[in-house]
N, C-alpha and C positions, 0 to 999 in steps of 0.2 A: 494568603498562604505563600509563604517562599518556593520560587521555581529553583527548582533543581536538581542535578541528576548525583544516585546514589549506585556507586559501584559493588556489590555486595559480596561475589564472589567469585571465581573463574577457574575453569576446567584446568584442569594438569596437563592434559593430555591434546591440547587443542586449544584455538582462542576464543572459545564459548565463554559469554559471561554472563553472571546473572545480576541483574540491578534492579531499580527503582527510578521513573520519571516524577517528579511532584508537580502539576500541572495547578493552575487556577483551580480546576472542579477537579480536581483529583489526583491519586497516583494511578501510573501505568505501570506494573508489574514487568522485567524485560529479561528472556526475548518476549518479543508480542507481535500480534498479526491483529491489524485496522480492516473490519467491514468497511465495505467500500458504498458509499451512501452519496452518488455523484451528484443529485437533485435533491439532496437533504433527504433522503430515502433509503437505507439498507434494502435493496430490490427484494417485494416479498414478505418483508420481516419490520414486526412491528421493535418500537425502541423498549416495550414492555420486554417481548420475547429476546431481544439480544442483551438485557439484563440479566434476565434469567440463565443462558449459558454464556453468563459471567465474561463478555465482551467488557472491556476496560474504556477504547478507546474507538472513534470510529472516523471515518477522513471523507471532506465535505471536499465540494469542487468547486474551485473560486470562479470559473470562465461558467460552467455549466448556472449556476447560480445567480451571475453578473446578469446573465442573458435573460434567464427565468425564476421565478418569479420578479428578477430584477432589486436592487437594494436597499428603492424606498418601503417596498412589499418587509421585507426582513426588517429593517428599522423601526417599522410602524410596531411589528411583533416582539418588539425587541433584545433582536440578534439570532441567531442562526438557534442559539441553544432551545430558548422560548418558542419559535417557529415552529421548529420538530418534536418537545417537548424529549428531549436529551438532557440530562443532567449529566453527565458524565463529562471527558476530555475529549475533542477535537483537533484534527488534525487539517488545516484547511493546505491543498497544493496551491501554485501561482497561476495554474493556466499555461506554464511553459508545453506541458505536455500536448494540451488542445491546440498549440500553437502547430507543435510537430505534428496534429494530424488533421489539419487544416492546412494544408502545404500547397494547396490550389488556391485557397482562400486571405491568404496575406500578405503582407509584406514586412521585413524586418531591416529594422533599422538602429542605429544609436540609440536612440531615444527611446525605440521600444516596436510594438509589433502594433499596424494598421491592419484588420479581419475583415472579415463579410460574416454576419451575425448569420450561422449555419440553420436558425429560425424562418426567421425573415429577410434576410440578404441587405439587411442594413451594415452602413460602416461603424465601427467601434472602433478602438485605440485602448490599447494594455502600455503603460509605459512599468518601469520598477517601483516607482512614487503610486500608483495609481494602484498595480496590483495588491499593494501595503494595507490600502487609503481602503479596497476591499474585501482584504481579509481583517482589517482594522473594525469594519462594519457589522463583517458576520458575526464579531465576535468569539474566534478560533484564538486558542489555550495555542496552538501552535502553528507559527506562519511559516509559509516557506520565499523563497529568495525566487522572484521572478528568474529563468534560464531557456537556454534556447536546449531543445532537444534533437539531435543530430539524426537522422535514418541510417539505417547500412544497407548494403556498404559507404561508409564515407571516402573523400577523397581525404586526406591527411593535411594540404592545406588548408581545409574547410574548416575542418574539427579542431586546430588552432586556433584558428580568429574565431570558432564559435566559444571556444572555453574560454579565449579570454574576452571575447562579451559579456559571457555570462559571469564571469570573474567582477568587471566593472559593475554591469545590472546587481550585483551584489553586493559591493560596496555602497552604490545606492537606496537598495532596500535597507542596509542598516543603519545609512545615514538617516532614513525616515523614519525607522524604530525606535533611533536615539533620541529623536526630538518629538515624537506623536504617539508611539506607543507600547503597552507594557507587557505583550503576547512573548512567548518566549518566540526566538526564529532563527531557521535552519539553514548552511547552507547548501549550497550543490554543486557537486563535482562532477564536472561533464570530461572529456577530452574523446568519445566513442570509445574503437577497440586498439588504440595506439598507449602502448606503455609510458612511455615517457609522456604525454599528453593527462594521461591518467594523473602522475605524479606531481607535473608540473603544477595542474589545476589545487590537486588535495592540496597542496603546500601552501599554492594562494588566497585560497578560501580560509584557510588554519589560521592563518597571520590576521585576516578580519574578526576572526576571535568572534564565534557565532555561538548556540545555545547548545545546537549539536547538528550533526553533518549526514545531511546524504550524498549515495553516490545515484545519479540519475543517470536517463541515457543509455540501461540495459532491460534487457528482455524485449528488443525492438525488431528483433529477425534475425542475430548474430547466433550463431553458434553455443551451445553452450560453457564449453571449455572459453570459449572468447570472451562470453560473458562472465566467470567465472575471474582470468585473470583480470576485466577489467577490475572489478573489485579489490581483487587482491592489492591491485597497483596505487590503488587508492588507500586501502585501508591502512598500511603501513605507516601512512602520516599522521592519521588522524588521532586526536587526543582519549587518550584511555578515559579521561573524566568524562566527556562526554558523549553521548548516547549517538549510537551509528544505524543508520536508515536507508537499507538496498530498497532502491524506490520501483513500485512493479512485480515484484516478484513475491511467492513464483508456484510450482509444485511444492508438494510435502517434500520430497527429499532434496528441490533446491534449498529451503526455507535452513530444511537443517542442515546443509552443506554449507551454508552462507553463516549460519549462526558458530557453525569450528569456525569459519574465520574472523571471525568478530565483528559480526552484525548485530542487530540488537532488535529492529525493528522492519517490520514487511506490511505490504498492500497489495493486493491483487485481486483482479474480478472474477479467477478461473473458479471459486466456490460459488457464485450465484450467478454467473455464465453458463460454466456445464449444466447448473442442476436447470437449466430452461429447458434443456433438451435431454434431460432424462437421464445424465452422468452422476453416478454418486462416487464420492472420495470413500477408500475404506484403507485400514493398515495396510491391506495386501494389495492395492492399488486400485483402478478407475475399474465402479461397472457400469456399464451401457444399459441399462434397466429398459431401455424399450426392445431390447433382445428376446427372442422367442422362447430361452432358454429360461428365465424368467417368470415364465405365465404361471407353471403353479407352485411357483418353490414360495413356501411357509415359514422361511426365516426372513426373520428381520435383515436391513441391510447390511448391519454389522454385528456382529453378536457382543453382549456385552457393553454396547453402546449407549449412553443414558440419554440421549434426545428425543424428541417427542415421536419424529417417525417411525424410530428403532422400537420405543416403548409398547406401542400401539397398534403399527401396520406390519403387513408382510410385502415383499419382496414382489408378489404377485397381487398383489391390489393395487400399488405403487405404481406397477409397469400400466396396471389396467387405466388408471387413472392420465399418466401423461400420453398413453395411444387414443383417451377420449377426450386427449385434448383439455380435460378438467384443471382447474387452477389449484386446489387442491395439491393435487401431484406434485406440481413445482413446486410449493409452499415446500412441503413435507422434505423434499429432498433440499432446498433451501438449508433449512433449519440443520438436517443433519451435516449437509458438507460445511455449512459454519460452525457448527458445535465439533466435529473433525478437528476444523483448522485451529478452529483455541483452544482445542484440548490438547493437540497437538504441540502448541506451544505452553501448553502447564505441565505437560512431562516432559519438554525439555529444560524448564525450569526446575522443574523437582530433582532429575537428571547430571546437571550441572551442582546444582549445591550436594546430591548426594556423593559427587565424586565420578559418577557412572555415564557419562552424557556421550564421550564417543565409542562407547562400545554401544549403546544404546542409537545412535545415530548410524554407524557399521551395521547393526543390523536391519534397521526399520529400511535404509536405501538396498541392501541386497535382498529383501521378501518382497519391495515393490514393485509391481507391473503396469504400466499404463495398457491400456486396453484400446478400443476402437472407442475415444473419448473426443466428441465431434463438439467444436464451438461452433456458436451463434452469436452474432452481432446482437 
């Protein structure tokens, strides 16, 4: 199957656009939002059940994976797809991200980043070549471009010589693409919350002529306006043909604030994070289900809502099950805040080609409310 990305059509009113990924095992419908499945796992959720609410695409973690089960383990099954029994597309990251929160744990260098295995406190080594060689392994529809990930505040020299690391580190990864392998691969735009740094980097990654471009390096404690323009600063360069990737992020009304500026693609843990601790996503925003207020209400979490929790359970069973601590509960809210998140993103696709996408976007961020919405490691 030919890789390639299919631009289809784009909001008037905004730079919402709606396309097509064509992937080895599939297309990916865009915009789109990737379950985040870091140990070859959608936390919770079988790869049956994330078919059924029509997940497209789902993103493996190359560092998480390297370390565990380790890549003779996946070779033996072979490849990440066979492993987890996924037929679908894959989106594998490089580990830069692990790098940035292992910041006690490594060291960075030219060549690439020396760790302490956060397992067993043994040493490893990520070079660009290396992290290729194992997303080459896993068998990921989509690789990404090894990059160093910056913390904020940064100092402004810092986040120079890291963009253009990860500038070089990327040049690298495509020199090993050219010669070993035939995954499409992305790359990544660092520079933190510095505009010109933002720019500098889009432009240099643009010119290595990659599959399609993320901007990385946000939603890491910056502000959200900060976060916001880094993208902006980014997006500006990057090529309309192909397919654009806010890596991280975010809420409902980032996802579609990001998508008017011409995003196309998202990953975040906050849908099977909150729902550990009892947070469900709904149109009108985050409820805290283990809340007292809760205990006897008899609606479903959202009304209208076709996932299995909404279909079947009340509101007050839900709450009664994550206060006993039962697995159950989590399941249930699992299921609904990921079927939120991709339904989420099939009417902003419906949205966009009907014309309607930023009045439709104007409204869903002014009815949102976040609530007393508590994450858990």
């Amino acid at each position: 199957m030919q890789k390639t990305f299919e631009l289809v059509t784009q909001d008037r009113e905004s730079k919402a656009r709606r396309g097509r990924l064509i992937t080895t095992h599939g297309f990916v419908d865009t915009p789109a939002f990737m379950p985040i499945g870091t140990q070859g796992s959608v936390k919770a959720v079988s790869p049956r059940e994330l078919r059924e609410m029509n997940a497209q695409i789902i993103l493996g973690n190359t560092y998480h994976l390297f370390v565990r089960p380790g890549l003779e383990v996946i070779k033996h099954f072979g490849g990440l797809h066979d492993f987890i029994s996924w037929d679908g597309p894959i989106l594998t990251d490089s580990g830069g991200f692990q790098i940035f929160s292992l910041v006690k744990l490594r060291k960075i260098t030219e060549e690439g980043v020396e760790f302490q295995n956060h397992i067993d406190g043994s040493r490893a080594f990520i070079s660009p070549e290396i992290a290729m060689e194992i997303q080459a392994a896993l068998g990921s529809d989509i690789a990404m471009v090894l990059d160093e990930c910056i913390p904020y505040p940064c100092e402004y020299d810092y986040a120079a010589q890291s963009a253009e690391l990860t500038t070089r580190w990327a040049k690298r990864c495509r020199e090993w693409k050219r010669r070993n392998a035939d995954s499409m691969l992305f790359g990544i735009v660092q520079g933190g919350t510095f505009e010109n740094l933002r720019r500098a980097s889009a432009q240099a990654v643009v010119e290595l002529d990659f599959d399609g471009y993320a901007v990385g390096g946000v939603s890491v404690g910056e502000p959200e306006e900060e976060m916001t323009r880094a993208v902006e600063s980014a997006e500006q360069f990057l090529p309309m043909d192909k397919p654009r990737y806010a890596m991280g992020l975010g809420t409902p009304p980032q996802m579609l604030q990001m998508i008017a500026r011409g995003m196309d693609m998202f990953d975040c843990v906050l849908p099977t994070r909150l729902a550990r601790n009892g947070t469900a996503f709904t149109a009108a925003g985050t409820l805290n289900l283990k809340n007292a207020e809760f205990a006897l209400d008899k609606r479903a979490i959202e009304e209208n809502c076709a996932c299995p929790a909404c279909r079947e359970f009340t509101r007050g069973y839900i709450r009664h099950l994550i206060k006993s601590e039962e697995i159950l509960g989590l399941r249930l809210i699992t299921l609904h805040n990921l079927h939120f998140y991709l339904n989420l993103m099939s009417r902003a696709r419906s949205e966009i080609e009907s014309g309607a996408f930023d009045q439709f976007r104007k409204a869903f961020v002014a009815g949102y409310k976040t609530r007393d919405a508590t994450i858990v490691e």
